[in-house]
C-alpha positions in Angstrom: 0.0 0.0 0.0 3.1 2.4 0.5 4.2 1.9 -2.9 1.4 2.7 -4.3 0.9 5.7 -2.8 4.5 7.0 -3.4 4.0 6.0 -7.2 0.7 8.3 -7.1 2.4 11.8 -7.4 4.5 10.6 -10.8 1.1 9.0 -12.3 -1.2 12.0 -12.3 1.2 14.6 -14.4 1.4 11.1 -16.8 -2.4 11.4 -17.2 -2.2 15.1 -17.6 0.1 15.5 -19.7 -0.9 12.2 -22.0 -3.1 13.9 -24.9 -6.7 12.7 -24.8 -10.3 13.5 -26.2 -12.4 14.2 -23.9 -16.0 14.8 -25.7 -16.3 15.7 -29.3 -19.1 17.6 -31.4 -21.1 15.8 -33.2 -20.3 12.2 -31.4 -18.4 9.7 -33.8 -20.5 7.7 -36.4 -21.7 8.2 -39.7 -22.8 11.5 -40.8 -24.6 12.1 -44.8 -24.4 15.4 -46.6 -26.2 16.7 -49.9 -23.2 18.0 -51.8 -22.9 21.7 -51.7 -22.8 21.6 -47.8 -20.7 21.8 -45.1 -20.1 20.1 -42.1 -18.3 21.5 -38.4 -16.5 19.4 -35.9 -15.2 20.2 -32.6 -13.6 18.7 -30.0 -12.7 18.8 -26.1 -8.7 17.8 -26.4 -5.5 17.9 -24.7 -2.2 17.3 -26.6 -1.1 18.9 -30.1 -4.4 18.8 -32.1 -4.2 17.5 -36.5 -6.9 17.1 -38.5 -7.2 14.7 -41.4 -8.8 13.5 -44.4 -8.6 9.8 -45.5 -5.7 10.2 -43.2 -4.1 12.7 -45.2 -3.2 15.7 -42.6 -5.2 19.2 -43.6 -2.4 21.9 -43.8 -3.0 24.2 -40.9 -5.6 22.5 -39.4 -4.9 22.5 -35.6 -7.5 23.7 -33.3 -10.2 22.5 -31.7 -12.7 23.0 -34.7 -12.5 22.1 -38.3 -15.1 22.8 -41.1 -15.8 19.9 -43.6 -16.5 22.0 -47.0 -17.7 21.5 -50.3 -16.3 17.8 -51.4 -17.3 15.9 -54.4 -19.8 13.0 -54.3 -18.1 9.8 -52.1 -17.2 8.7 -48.7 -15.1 10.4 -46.7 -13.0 9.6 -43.6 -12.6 12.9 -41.2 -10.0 12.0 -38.5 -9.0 13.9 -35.6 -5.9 13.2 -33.6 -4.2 14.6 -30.4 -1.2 14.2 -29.0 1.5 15.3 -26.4 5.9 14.5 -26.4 6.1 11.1 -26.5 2.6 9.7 -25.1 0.3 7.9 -26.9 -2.3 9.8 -29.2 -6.2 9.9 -28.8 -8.4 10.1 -32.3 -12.0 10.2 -32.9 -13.0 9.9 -36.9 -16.6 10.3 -38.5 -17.7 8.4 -41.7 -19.1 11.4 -43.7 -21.0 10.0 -47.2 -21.4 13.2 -49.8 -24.8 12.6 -52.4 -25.8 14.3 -55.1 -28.3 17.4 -54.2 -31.7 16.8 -55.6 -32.6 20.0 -58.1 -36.6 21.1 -59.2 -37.0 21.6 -62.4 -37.6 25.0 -63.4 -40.7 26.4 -65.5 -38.3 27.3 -68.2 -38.4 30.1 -70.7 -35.1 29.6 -72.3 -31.8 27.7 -71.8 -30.7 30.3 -69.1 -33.5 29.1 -66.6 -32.7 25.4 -66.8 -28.8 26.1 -66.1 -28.8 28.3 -63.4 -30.6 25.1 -61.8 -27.6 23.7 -62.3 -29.1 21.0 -64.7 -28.0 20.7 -68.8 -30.3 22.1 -71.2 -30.8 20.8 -74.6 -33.3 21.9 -77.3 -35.2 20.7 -80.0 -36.9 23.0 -82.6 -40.5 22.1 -83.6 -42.8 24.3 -85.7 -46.3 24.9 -83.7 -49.7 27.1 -84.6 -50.0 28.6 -81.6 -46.7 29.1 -80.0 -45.0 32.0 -80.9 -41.1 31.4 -82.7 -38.3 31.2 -80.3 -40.8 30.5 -77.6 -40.8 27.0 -75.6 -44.1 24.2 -76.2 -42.8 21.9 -74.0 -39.9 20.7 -71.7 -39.1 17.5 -70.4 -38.5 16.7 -67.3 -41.9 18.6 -66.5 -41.0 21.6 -64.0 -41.8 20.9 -60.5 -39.8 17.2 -61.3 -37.0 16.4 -58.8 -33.9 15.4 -60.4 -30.0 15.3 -59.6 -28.1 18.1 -60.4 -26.7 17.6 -64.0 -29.6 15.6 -65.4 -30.6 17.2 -69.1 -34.2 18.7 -69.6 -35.3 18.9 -73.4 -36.9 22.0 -74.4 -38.9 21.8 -77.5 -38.8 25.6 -79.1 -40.8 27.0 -81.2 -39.7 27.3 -84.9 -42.5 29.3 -86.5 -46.1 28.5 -87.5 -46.8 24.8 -89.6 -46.8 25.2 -93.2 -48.7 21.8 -93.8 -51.4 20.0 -92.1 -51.0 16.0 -90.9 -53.8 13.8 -89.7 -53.7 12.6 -86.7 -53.2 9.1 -86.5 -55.0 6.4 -84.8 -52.7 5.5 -82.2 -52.6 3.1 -79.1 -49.8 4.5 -77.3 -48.1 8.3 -77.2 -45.0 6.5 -79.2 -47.3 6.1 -82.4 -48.8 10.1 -82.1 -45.3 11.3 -81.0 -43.8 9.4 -84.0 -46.2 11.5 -86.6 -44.6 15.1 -85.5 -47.2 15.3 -82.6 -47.3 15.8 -78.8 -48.7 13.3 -76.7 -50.4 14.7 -73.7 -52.0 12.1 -71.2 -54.9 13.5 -69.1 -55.1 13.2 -65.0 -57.9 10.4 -65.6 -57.8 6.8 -66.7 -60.9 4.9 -68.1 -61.2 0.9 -67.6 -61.9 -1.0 -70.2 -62.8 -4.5 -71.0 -61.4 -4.7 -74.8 -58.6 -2.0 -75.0 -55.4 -3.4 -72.6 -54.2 -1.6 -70.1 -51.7 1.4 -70.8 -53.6 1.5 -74.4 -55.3 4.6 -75.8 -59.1 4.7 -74.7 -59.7 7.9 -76.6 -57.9 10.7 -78.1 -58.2 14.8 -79.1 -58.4 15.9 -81.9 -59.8 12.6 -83.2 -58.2 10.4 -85.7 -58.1 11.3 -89.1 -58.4 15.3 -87.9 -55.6 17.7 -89.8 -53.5 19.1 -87.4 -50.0 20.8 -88.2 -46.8 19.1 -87.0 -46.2 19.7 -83.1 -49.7 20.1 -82.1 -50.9 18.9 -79.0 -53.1 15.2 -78.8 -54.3 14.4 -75.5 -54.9 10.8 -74.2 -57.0 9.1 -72.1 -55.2 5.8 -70.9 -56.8 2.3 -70.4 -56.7 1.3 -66.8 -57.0 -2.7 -67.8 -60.7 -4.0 -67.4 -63.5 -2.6 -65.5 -64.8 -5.1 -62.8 -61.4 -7.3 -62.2 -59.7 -5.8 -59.3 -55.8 -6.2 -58.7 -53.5 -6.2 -56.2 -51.6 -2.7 -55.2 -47.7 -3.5 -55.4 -45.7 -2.3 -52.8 -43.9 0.7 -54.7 -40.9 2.5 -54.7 -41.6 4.7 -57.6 -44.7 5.7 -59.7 -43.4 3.3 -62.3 -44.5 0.3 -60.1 -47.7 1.6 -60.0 -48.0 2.8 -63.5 -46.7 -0.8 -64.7 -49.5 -2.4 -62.4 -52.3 -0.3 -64.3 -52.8 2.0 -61.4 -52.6 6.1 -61.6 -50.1 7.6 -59.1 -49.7 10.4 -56.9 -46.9 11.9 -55.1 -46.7 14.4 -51.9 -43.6 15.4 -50.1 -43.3 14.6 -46.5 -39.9 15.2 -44.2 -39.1 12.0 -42.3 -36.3 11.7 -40.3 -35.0 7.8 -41.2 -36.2 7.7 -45.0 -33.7 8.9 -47.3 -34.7 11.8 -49.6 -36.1 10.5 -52.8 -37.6 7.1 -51.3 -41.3 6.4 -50.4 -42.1 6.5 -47.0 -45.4 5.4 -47.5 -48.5 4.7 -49.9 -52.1 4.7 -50.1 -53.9 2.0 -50.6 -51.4 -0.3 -48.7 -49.2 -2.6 -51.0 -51.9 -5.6 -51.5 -55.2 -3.9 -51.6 -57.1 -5.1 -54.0 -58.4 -2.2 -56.4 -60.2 -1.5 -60.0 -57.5 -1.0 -62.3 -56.7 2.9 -62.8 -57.2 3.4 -59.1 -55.0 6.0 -58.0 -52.5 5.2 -55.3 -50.8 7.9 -53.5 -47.1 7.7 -52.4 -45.9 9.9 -49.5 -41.9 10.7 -50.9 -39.5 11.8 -48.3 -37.7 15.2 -49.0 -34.9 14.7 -46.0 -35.0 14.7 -42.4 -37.9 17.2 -40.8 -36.4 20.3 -39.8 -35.9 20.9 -36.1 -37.3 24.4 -34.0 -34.5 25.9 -32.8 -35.5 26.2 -28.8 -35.6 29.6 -27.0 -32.6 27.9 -25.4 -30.4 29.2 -22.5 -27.3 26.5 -22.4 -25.9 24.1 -25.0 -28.2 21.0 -23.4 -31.3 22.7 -24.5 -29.9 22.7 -27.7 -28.7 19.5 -28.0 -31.3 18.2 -26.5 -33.4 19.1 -29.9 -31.2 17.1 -32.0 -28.9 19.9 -32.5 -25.2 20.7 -32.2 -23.9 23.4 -30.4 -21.1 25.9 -30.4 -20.8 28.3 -27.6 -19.0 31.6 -27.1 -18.4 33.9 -24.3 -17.9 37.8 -24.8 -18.2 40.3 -22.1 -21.8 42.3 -22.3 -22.9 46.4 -20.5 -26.4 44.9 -21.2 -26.7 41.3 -20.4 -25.8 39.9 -17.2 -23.2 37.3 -16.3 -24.6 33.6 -18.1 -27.4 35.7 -20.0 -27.6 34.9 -23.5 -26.8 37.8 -25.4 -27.4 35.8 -28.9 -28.5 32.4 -30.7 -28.1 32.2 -34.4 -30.0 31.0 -36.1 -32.7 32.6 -33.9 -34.8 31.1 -32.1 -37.7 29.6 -34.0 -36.1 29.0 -37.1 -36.2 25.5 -38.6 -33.1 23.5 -39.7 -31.6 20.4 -40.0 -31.1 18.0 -37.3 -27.6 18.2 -36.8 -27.5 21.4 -37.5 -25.3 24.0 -35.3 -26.2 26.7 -33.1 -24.1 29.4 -32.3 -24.8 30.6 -28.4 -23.4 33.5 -27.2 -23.2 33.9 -23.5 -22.6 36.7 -21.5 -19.1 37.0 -19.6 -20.8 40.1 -17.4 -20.0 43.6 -18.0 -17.3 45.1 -20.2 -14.8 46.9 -18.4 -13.0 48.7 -21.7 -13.0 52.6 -21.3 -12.0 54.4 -24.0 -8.9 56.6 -23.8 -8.2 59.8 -24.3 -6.9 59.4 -27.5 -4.6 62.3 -29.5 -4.2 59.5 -32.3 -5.4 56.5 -33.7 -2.6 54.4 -32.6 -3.6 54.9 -28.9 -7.6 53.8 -29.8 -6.2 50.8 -31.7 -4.0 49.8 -28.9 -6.8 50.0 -26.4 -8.5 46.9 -28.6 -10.8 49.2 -30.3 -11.4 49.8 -34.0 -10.5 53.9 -35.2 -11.7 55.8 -37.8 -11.5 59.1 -38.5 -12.6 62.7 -40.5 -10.7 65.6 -40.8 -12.2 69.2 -40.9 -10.3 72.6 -40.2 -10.1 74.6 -37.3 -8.9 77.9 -36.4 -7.8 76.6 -32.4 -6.5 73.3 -32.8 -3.0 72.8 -35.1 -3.2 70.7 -38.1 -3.5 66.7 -37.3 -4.4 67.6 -33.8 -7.7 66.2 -32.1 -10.9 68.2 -32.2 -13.2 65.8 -30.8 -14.0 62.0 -30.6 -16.9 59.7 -30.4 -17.5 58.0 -27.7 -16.1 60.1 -25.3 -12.8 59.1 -23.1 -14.1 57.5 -20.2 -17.2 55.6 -21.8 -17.5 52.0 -21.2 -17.8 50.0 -24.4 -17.6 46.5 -26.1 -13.5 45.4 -27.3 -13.5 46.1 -30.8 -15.9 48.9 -31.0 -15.4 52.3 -33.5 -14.3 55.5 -32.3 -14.5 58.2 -34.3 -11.5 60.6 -33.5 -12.2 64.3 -35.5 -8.6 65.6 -36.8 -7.9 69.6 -37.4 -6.4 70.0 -41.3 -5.3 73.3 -39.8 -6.8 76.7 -39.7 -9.8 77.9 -41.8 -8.7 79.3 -44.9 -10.5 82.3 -46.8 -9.7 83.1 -50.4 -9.3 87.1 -50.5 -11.3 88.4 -53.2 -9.5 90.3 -55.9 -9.1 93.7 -56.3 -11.8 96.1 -58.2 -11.9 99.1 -60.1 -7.9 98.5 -61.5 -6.7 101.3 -63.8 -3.0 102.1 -65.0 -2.3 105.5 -66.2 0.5 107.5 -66.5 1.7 109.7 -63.7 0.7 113.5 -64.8 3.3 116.1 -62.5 1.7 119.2 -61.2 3.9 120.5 -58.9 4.9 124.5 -58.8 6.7 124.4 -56.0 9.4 122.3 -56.8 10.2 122.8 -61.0 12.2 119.7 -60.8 8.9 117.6 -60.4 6.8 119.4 -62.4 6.4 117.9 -65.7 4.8 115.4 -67.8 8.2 113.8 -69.4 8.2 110.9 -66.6 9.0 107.1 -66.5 6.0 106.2 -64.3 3.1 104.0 -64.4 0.4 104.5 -61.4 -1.7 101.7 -61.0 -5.0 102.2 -58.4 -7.5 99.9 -56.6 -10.1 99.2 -55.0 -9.0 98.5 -51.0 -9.7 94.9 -50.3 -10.6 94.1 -47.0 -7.9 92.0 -45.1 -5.4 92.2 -47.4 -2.2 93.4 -45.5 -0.3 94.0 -49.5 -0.9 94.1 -53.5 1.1 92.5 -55.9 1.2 93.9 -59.0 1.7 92.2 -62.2 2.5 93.6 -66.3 2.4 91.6 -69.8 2.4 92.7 -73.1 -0.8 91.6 -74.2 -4.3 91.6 -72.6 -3.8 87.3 -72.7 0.0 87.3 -72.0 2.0 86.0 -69.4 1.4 88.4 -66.7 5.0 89.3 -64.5 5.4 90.0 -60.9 6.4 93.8 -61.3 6.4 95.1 -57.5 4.5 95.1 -54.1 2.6 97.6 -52.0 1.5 97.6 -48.6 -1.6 97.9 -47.4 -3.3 100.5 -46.4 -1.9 101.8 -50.0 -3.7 101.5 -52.9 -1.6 102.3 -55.8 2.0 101.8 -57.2 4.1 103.4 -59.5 5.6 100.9 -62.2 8.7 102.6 -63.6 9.6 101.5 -67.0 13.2 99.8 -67.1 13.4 98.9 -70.6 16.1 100.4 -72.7 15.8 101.8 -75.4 18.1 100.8 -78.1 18.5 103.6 -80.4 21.3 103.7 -83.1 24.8 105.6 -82.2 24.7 109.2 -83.2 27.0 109.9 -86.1 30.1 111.7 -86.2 31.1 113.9 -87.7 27.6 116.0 -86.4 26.0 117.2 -89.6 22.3 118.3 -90.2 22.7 115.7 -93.1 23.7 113.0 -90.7 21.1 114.1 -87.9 18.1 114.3 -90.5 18.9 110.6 -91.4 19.7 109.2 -87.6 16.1 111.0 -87.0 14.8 108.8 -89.8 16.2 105.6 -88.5 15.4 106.5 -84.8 11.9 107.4 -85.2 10.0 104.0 -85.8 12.1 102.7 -83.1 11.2 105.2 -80.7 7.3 104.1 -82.0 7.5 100.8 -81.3 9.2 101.4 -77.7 6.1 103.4 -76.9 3.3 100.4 -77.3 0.8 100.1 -74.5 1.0 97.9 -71.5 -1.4 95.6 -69.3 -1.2 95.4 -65.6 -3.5 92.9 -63.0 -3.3 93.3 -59.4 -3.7 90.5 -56.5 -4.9 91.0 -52.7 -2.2 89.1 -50.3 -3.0 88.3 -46.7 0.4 87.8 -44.4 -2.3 86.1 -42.3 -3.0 82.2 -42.4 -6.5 82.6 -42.6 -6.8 84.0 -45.7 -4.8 83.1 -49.2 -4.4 85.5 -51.8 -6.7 86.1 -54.2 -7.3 85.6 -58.0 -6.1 88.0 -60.6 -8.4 91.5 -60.6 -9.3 92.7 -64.3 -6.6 94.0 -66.0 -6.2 97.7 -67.1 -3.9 99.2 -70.0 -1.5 102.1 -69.4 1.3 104.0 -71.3 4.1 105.5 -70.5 5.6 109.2 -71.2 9.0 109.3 -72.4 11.3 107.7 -70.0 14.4 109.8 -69.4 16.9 108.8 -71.2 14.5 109.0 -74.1 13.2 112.6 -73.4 16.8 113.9 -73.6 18.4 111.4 -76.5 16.0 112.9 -78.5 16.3 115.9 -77.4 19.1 115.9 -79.7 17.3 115.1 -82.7 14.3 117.7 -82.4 14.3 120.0 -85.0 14.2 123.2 -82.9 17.0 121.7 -80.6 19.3 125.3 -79.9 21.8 123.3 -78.3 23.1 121.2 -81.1 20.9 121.5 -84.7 21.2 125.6 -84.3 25.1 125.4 -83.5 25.6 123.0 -86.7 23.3 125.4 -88.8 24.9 128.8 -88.1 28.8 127.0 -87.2 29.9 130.8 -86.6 28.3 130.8 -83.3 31.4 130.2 -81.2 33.6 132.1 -78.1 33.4 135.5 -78.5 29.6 135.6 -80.2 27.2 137.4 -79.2 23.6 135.7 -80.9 19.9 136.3 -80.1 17.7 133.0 -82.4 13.9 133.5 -82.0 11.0 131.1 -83.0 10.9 129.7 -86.9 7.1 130.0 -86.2 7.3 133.6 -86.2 5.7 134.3 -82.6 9.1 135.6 -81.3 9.2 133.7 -78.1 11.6 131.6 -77.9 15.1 133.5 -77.6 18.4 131.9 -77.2 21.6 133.8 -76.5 25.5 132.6 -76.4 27.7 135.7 -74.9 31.3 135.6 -73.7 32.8 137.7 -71.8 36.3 138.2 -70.1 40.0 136.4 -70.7 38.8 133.5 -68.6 36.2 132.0 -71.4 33.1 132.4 -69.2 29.9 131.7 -71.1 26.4 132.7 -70.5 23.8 131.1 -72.2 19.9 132.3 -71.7 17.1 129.8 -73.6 13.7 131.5 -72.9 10.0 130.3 -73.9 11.0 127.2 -76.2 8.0 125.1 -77.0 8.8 121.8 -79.2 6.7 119.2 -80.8 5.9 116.1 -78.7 4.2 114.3 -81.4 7.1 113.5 -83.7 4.7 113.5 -86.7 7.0 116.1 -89.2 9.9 115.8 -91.4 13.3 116.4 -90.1 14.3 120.0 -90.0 10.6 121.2 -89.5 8.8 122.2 -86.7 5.5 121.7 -85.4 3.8 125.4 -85.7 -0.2 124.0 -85.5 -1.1 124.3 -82.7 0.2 120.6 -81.5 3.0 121.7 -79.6 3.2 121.4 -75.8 5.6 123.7 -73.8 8.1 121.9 -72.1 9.8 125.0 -70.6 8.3 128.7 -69.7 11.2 130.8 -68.1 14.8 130.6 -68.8 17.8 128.2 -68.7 21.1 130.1 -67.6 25.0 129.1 -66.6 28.2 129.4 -67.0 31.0 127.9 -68.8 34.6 128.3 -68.4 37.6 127.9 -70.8 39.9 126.0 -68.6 43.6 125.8 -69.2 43.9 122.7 -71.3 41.5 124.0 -73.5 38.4 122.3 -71.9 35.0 123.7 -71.5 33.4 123.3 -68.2 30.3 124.7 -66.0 26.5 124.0 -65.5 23.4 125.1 -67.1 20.3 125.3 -65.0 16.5 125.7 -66.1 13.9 128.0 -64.1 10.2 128.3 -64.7 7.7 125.7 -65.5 10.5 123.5 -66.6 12.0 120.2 -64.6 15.9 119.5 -65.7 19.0 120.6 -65.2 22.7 119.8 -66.7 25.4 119.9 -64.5 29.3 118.4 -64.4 29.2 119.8 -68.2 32.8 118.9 -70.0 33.5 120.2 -73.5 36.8 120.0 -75.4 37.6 123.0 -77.3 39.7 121.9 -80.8 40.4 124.9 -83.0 39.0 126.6 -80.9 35.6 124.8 -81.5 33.7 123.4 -78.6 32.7 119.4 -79.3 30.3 117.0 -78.1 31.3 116.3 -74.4 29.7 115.3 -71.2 27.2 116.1 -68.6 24.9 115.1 -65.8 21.6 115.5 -66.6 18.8 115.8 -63.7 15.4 114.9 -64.3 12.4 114.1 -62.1 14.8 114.0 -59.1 16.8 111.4 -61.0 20.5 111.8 -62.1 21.9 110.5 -65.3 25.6 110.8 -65.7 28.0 110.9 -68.8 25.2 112.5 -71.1 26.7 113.4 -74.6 26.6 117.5 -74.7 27.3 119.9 -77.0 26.8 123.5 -78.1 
């Protein structure tokens, strides 16, 4: 007795860990499928678990449960083994027979009908009188028929009405009107009959001899053998039995739990009642096992208890208490299969998941809960942060429920609208207070809006052409609501000629002029709103507007030069005795007398005086060289004087400054002239102009 107890502590971790089967779902035995189902096992084990087919080991098949699916007609052998190191293994296996479905026959119109059935259609064209081409008289099987999948119907179609009439024949059976292009069509009733044998023709319509065209329909009344000998009712297993014995049959459909489907489970009369030939019997033809209610169960014996397998699951429940069912599926009510399994779900109690606070999806997902999300803007929360989410933090939910997190795409953006009322125009000088500024020889665009409200700047933009490519030209800051565009181009007129000769300067005027044309085409400006705040973006181009410019400065005075009433170069080269030591007084070519311009020297030292009062010139550039404008056309461009002096320096170098007063803005300055033979030439100056300076300006007298 000692020993035995000693040896007890080694023998129960040998049974434990020994792999075993404790229970298994459905019990072993034989189990029969129609093909195109499935079948679940499950079992109670300990030990590595394999599961196999006609011992062949499923790939991957090691839990507790395995689903036998679709397999081909046959018998199977489903095997379940478990086992643990080096113990011995348990198994349980199951017998599982696979037999062909039984299919209805469909009421068909066409082809498609019969094969989504999943039987084989085949056709057969016969002309008819009443049935419309293309149309089906007649199929066979009859619908409503049960048959195994993959059996062939016949459809007889339609090919058009008869052109010629048959008669219809005097037949005794359907094989001699069916053999004269005719369809043979037995009615519901038999008569008896003591000369015609039974399964004969009693009677026919239309009658013999009729004219019928090919396909039409003859129906026959049967012979049901004589009228007042009565025979014995053979025990059947198909209407033929009956049909053979002289007898009419009749089918119903009734479940039965322990007939196959397909086979009689019963007939009425009994098999060996005597009965008038053409009785009818009726045969009762099982369709399968009777389907079982599924019970308003509570545990998995209530289930199987009805025949039924079970599979339960637990999952924690706010709603249901502790053991409740939360779920039975099917539902309760519904009728299946014996065998058939029931899913029960059963309530672990309440779920203790809250959800987090959650600044991403990443901390929802790894709380066991499923995340989605939408993304809106937000002028308080930064781009990808959390606005909101749905269930709140804190609420209790189910493991694997959604919440919703809402995600900021950033701040709330406004498009600024674009500017109105844009209009480019040149810049017009008015100032008499300071002559430098005021004139109307300038290099300026301005370019005026509308204010747009939240802009904080305007860019401002210039093409060619109304539909050009519009360029970034400068910026203004709001609260202003204009810009002047100065006009950078230069303008690439041909070098002056040398020696200076009115000949030369009449054809440099020529070849200047169309230049100077084309350099004065119109421009195009648009204008944008900007925001240097987040909220808003800038807006579209405004409308655009055209403006042109007055002559730019180094225009105005280049040609200058080339003006016919010029004093300081075209009157020198007219009249070359105008030099040092000349005292000269030239008034207007018009004839007005009031433009004067006088060159006087006085001293040793060379000092010059010049005085140019009340010259007017032509703007328009629209006569010949040498001419000058006297119509009318011509704007002043300087009323008062322009006064200096020049000295003869000792190497023979004239130098000085010229200013302008009076409604006039310019002004040379630094002026060098070289005096050869006592000649002065073309030097340089600095010429100012609309407070701008341009140095090393040819300069001449």
């Amino acid at each position: 007795m000692q020993r035995i107890i000693k040896l007890l502590p080694v023998m129960i971790p040998l049974l434990v860990l020994t792999g075993c089967i404790l229970s298994s779902t459905p019990p072993e035995g034989p189990i029969s499928l129609t093909w195109g189902t499935s079948q679940d096992f499950s079992v109670n084990a300990r030990g590595k678990i394999q599961w196999y087919i006609d011992d062949i080991a499923q790939p991957g098949e090691t839990n507790s449960s395995y689903t036998f699916q679709i397999h081909p007609k046959g018998v199977y052998v489903v095997k379940v083994k478990a086992k643990f190191s080096i113990f011995p293994e348990a198994e349980r296996s199951w017998t599982v027979t696979v037999t062909d479905p039984m299919v209805k026959v469909p009421l068909a119109l066409n082809c498609g009908y019969i094969m989504a059935a999943n039987l084989v259609c085949n056709t057969e064209l016969s002309c008819s009188g009443t049935v419309p081409e293309g149309h089906v008289i007649s199929q066979s099987p009859a619908a409503g028929t049960m048959v195994k999948a993959g059996v062939t119907v016949t459809l007889r179609i339609s090919s058009g009405p008869c052109t010629v009439e048959i008669p219809v024949p005097e037949a005794e059976t359907c094989e001699d009107i069916e053999a004269a292009g005719l369809i043979c069509s037995p009615t519901l009733y038999t008569e008896c009959s003591e000369e015609i044998p039974l399964g004969q023709i009693v009677n026919q319509y239309p009658a013999a001899g009729t004219m019928v065209y090919p396909g039409t329909t003859v129906a026959v009344t049967m012979s049901s053998g004589s009228c007042t000998t009565e025979i014995p009712v053979p025990a059947a297993t198909n209407c033929s039995d009956l049909t053979n014995a002289g007898l009419v049959c009749s089918t119903t459909s009734v479940c039965n739990n322990t007939v196959p489907a397909g086979h009689v489970v019963s007939q009425s009369p009994a098999p060996g009642t005597m009965v008038l030939g053409g009785s009818t019997v009726v045969l009762n033809i099982s369709n399968g096992p009777c389907p079982v209610i599924i019970p308003a169960a509570t545990s998995c014996a209530e289930i199987e208890a009805a025949g039924l397998r079970c599979l339960q699951t637990t999952v924690c429940s706010n709603t249901v208490p502790e053991s409740g069912v939360i779920s039975l599926s099917p539902p309760a009510g519904t009728g299946v299969q014996p065998g058939s399994t029931v899913n029960l779900k059963i309530s672990s109690g309440g779920c203790t998941l809250a959800v987090p606070n959650a600044t991403s999806c990443a901390q929802i997902e790894a709380a066991g809960l499923v995340c989605e999300t939408s993304t809106v803007c937000n002028n308080t929360v930064p781009a990808s942060g959390v606005i909101s989410q749905s269930p709140a933090a804190g609420t209790l939910v189910d493991p694997g429920s959604t919440v919703t997190l809402v995600i900021s795409s950033g701040i709330c953006t406004t498009q600024l609208p674009p500017p109105q009322n844009v209009q480019a125009s040149d810049v017009v000088l008015t100032s008499v207070t300071n002559p430098l500024l005021n004139h109307n020889f300038n290099n300026k665009i301005r370019v005026t809006w509308n204010a747009v409200t939240n802009a904080t700047s305007y860019d401002i933009y210039s093409s060619d052409t109304p539909e050009g490519t519009y360029t970034l030209v400068g910026s203004a800051t709001a609260p202003a609501t204009s810009y002047d565009v100065m006009q950078t181009e230069t303008l690439n007129l041909p070098v002056l000629p040398s020696p200076l000769t009115i000949a030369a300067l009449d054809a440099y005027e020529l070849a200047a002029r169309p230049i100077l044309s084309a350099f004065k085409n119109y421009r195009y400006f648009k204008v944008k709103a900007c925001s240097s705040s987040p909220m808003f973006t800038n807006s579209e181009f405004s409308n655009y507007d055209q403006g042109r410019m007055d002559y730019t400065l180094e225009e105005f005075f280049t040609v200058a030069k080339l003006t016919a009433g010029n004093p300081l170069t075209r009157v020198m080269l007219q009249d070359p005795s105008v030099g040092l030591g000349t005292n000269e007084t030239y008034y207007d070519p018009c004839g007005d007398g009031n433009v004067h311009f006088t060159v006087t020297q006085s001293g040793l030292s060379g000092l010059l005086t010049v005085t140019f009062t009340n010259y007017i010139d032509s703007q328009n550039f629209i006569y010949p060289p040498g001419t000058i404008d006297c119509n009318g056309t011509r704007r002043m461009i300087m009323n008062g004087s322009a006064s200096g002096t020049v000295s003869l320096s000792g190497n023979g170098t004239l130098t000085g400054s010229i200013a302008f007063t009076g409604n006039f803005a310019g002004k040379f300055t630094n002026i060098s002239i070289p005096i050869v033979n006592q000649e002065p030439q073309t030097g340089t100056t600095s010429v100012i102009y609309n407070g701008e300076t341009l140095n090393g300006h040819a300069f001449g007298f």
